[in-house]
N, C-alpha and C positions, 0 to 999 in steps of 0.2 A: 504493500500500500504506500504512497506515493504523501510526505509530508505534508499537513497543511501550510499554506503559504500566504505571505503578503501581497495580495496583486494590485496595479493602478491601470486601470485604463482610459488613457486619454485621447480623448475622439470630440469633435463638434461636434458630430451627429449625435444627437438625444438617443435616437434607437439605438444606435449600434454601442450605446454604454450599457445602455437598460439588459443588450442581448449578452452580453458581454458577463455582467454582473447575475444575473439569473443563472447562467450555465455555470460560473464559476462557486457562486455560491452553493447551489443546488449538488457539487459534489464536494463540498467540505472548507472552500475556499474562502479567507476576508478578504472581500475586495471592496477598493472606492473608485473613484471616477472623478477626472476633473474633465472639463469643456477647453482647455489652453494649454499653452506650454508653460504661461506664468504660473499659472493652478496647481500643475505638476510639480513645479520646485518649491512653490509655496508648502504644500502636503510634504516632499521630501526632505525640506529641513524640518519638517516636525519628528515624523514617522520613516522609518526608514521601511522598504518596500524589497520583498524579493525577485520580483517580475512587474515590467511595464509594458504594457501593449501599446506604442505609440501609431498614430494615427501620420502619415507622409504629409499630408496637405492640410495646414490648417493654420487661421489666422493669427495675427499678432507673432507667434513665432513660428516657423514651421517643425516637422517629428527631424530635421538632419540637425538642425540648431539645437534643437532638444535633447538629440542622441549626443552632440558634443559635451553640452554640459552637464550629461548623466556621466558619463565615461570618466568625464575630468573629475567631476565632485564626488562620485557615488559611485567609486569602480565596479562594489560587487555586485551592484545592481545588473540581474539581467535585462536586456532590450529585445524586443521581438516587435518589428515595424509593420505596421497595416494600410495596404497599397492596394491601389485600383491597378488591374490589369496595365493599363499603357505607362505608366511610372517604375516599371521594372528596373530601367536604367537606375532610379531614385535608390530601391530596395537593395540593390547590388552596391550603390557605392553605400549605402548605410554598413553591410553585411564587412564592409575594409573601415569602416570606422569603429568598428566593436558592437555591432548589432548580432545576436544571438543566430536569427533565423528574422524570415518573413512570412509572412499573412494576406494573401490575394484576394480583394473586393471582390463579387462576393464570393464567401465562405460559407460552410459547411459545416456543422458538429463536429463532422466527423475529420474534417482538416484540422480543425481544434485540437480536438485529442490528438493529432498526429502531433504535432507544434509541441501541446506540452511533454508530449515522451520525449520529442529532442531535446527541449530543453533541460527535463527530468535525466535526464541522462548525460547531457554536459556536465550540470551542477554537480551530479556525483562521481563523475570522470576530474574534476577540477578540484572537488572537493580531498578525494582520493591524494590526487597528487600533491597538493600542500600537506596534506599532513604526513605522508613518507617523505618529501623534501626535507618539512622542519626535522621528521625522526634523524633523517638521514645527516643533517647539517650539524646537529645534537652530538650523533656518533662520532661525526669527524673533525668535526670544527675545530679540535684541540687536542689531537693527537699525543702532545708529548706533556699534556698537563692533565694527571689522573685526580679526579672528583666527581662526586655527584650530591653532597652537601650544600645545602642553603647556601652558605657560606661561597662557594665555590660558585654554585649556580651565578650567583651574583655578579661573582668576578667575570665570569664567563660574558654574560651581557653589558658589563660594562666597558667590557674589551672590543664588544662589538662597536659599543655606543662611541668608543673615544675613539676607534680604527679612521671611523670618516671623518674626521677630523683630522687638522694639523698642527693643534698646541701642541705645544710641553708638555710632556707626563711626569710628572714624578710619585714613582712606586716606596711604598717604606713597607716596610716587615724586616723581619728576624734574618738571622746569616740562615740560607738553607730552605729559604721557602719558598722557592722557584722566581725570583722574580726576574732573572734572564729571560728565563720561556716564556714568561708571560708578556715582555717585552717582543721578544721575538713576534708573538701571537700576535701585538697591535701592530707590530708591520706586517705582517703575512697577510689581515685581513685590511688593511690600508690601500690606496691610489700606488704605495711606492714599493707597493711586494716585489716587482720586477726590477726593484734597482738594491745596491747593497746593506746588508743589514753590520753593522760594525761596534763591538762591544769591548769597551777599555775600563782594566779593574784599577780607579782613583787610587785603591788602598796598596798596589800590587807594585805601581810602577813611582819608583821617585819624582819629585816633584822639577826636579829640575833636568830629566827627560821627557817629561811630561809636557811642555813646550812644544820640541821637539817630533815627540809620534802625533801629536792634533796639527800643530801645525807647517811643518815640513820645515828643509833647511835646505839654504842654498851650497853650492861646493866652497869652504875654505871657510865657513861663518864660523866654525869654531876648531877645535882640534881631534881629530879623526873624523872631521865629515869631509871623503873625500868625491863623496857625489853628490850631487843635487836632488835631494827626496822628497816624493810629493806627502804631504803630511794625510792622515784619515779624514780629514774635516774635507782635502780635496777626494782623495777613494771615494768616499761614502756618496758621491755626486747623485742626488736625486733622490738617496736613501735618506736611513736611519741610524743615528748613533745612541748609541746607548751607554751612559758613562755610568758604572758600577763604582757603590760606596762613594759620591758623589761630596759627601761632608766630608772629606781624608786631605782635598784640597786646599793650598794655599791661597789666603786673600788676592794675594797678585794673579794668580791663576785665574779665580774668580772673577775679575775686574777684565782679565783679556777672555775669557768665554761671553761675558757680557757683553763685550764690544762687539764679539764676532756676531749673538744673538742678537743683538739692537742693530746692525749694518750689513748682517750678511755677505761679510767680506774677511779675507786673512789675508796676512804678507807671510810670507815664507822667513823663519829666524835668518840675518841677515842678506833681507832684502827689504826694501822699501817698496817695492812691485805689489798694488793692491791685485787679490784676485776674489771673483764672485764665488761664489759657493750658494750651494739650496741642500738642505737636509731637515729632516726632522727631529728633535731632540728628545731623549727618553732617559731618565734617570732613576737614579735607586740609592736608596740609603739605610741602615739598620737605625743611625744616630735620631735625635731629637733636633733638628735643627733650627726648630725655634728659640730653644734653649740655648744651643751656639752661636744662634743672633744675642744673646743678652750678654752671653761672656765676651761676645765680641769676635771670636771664632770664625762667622760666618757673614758676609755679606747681607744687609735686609733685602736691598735692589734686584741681586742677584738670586735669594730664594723666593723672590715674588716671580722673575722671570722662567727658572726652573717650574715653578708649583701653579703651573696652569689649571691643569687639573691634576688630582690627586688621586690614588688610588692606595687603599690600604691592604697590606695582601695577609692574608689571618694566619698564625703559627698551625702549626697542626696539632697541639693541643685543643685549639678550637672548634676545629673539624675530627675528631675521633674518627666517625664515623663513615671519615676517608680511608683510614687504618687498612681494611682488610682490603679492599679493593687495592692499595695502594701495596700489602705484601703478595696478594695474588699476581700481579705489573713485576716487580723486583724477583720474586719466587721463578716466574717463565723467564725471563731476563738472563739472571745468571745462571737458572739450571742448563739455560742454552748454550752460553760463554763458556761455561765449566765443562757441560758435558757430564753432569755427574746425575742429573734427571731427578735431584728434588725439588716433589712437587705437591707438599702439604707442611703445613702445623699440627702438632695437637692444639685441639679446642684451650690447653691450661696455657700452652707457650702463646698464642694470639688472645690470650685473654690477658698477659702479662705485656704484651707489646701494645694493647689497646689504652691499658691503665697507663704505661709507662708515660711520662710530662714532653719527652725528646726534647733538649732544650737545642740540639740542633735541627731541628723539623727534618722538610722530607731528606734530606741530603741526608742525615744517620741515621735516619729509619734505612735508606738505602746501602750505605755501608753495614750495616748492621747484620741485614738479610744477604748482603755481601761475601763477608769473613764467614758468618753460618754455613753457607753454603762449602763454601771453600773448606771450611775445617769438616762436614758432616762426615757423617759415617754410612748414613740410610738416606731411605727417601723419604723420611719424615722428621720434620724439626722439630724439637721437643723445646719446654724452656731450658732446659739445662744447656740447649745449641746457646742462649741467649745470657748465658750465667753473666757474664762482663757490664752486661749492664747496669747488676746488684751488686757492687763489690761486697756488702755485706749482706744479700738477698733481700728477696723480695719482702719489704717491711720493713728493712733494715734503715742507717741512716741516709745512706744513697737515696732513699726511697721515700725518705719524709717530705713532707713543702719545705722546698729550700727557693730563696729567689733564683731566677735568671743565671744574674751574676753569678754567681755560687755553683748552679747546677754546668756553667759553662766551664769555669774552673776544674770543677771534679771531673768532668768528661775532657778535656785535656789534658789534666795530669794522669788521668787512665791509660789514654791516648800513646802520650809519652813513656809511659810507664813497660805498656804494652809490647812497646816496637825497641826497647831498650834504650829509651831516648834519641832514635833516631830519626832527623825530624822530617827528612824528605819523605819517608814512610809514614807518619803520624800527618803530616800535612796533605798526605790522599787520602786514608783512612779520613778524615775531617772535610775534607770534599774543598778544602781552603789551600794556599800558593804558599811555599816557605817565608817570604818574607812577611803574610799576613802573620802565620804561624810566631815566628819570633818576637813580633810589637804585641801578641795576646801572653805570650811567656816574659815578656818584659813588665807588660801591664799586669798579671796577674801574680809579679813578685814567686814564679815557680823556679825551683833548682834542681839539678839532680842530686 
């Protein structure tokens, strides 16, 4: 049985409403009736309509004027045009403007019914297809970013929402909680997919090369540049840069990325040669930098220019309920890499990985599921695969509310502990760069 529907038929002729309205109604159908095409739009920004039988000829405005501004205002609206045999011409160029089907003067019952099975049959052909479209866009949209929590849902459409766009983003969350990918993701679904995406970790590279790889240098500007390099700011041409831990930077840094953001232009370190540049900027921070505006730290100017729009990306403590989907993803991953084909938890070991806080989010839940793997013995991970997590078990003090701070400390002295204090090993275990590694072991007063 064929839904009830909203129908309009607009016609000048009295009868042919009246005939219209009788048949429609008489098989289950609301329908109304204006005399115009003003009548029509008047009714349509009230009510909105599933089907319009518009009539080809008729005064004040005619049914092709009327078919434009249903299409333009009211896309989902179907159109089904009502034409006198010698205006066929009319009906056909209706049928390339987005008119449904047509309706030949005079008609018949039984042309009727024929009319609404086609249309009945588009709607659920269109119908069909958006909704596997959206399933489908759902499934892939976001390939290398595993969520289906609120939380994440969110991030998801916001990523859509800020891709059409060309501001500034800037991303903050935690070390570890994908905020590369999700940069990646605003240019992947962005105007400049097709051009380079380029990603520089602020915290990784000295401040005083750091000139240098943004903005190039000419041959002899300083000592050992013995060629002319073009800096990333000119590579990324049309792209996206993405500058990781973005608060790590020096004020004077800050002041030359501002110039280049407010004039779209760089000279190359010794040269005075202005050159254009078009890119879009994407940043990311773990820091508070509003905070570092008050110590002084941070530019105000410069994180007004950065902080166009914002996006907060949630630890995965917030999202739990990312957890098992998140070690089912890591579990097929390295069983593959390894080749050793585990491919389950017991129920107690993912109930100890769900509760666990991860103060490094997904980046150590994925080493984590890493090392397990690698050290297993079976094809099923017990907790006891996960003992390292609890150095004093589960309950223990490891295990109590400890802050942040604290809970990052004791997972890098683990860390270190683990690999015999060796820190290029401790600094992939960590999913972080040695020289991050050394300014957290400086900061956090650790020794062997």
């Amino acid at each position: 049985m064929n839904p009830k529907m909203n129908i309009m038929v607009v016609d000048d002729e009295k009868i042919v409403r009246e005939s219209f309205q009788h048949w429609f109604e008489k098989i289950g159908h609301h329908v109304e009736a204006a005399a115009s095409g003003p009548e029509a739009l008047t009714r349509l920004a009230k009510t909105p309509f599933d089907l319009m039988f518009v009539d080809i000829k008729m005064p004040d405005m005619d049914g092709i004027e009327l078919l434009r501004r249903i299409k333009s205002e009211y896309a989902d609206t179907t159109v089904v045009i009502i034409t006198a045999y010698g205006s066929i011409e009319s009906a056909i160029q209706a049928m390339k403007i987005g008119a449904a089907d047509y309706l030949l003067k005079p008609f018949k019952p039984d042309q009727l019914t024929l009319v609404m099975e086609k249309v009945n049959q588009q709607r659920k052909i269109s119908e069909e297809y958006h909704y596997l479209k959206n399933r489908l866009e759902k499934m892939t949209r976001f390939d290398n970013i595993i969520g289906r929590s609120p939380a994440m849902e969110k991030i998801f459409d916001l990523i859509l929402e800020v891709a059409q766009s060309d501001a500034a983003v800037l991303l903050i969350g935690e070390t570890g909680t994908g905020k590369e990918l999700i940069a990646k993701a605003i240019h992947a679904k962005s105007s400049r997919a097709a051009h380079p995406f380029i990603a520089i970790n602020c915290g990784a590279v000295p401040d005083s090369l750091l000139g240098s790889e943004l903005f190039g240098h000419q041959k002899g500007a300083f000592t050992g540049a013995t060629h002319t390099r073009k800096g990333f700011l000119e590579v990324v041409a049309g792209g996206t840069l993405f500058l990781d831990e973005i608060g790590e930077i020096s004020p004077k840094m800050q002041i030359d990325l501002l110039r280049v953001l407010e004039d779209k232009k760089i000279a190359r370190v010794g040269s005075s040669q202005s050159i254009d540049i078009d890119f879009r900027l994407i940043s990311a921070t773990r820091r508070d930098l509003e905070k570092a505006i008050e110590s002084g730290s941070f530019r105000r100017d410069f994180f007004y220019r950065i902080n166009v729009i914002k996006l907060n990306i949630p630890p995965l403590r917030d999202r739990k309920e990312d957890i098992p989907l998140l070690i089912d993803h890591f579990l097929n991953k390295y069983s593959q890499e390894t080749t050793k084909h585990v491919d389950a938890l017991t129920a107690r070991a993912e109930e100890h990985l769900i509760q666990y806080d991860w103060p490094g989010n997904v980046r150590e839940l994925e080493n984590a599921i890493e090392r397990a793997v690698v050290l297993s013995k079976s094809r099923t991970l017990g907790a006891e695969d996960f003992s390292f997590l609890y150095p004093s078990g589960p309950g223990g003090p490891a295990f109590e509310a400890k802050t942040l701070h604290e809970m990052e400390k004791i997972h890098i002295e683990k860390c270190l502990k683990t690999t015999d204090w060796n820190v290029t090993r401790a600094a992939k275990i960590l999913g972080i760069n040695r020289v991050t590694l050394h300014k957290k072991i400086k900061r956090f007063g650790l020794e062997r």
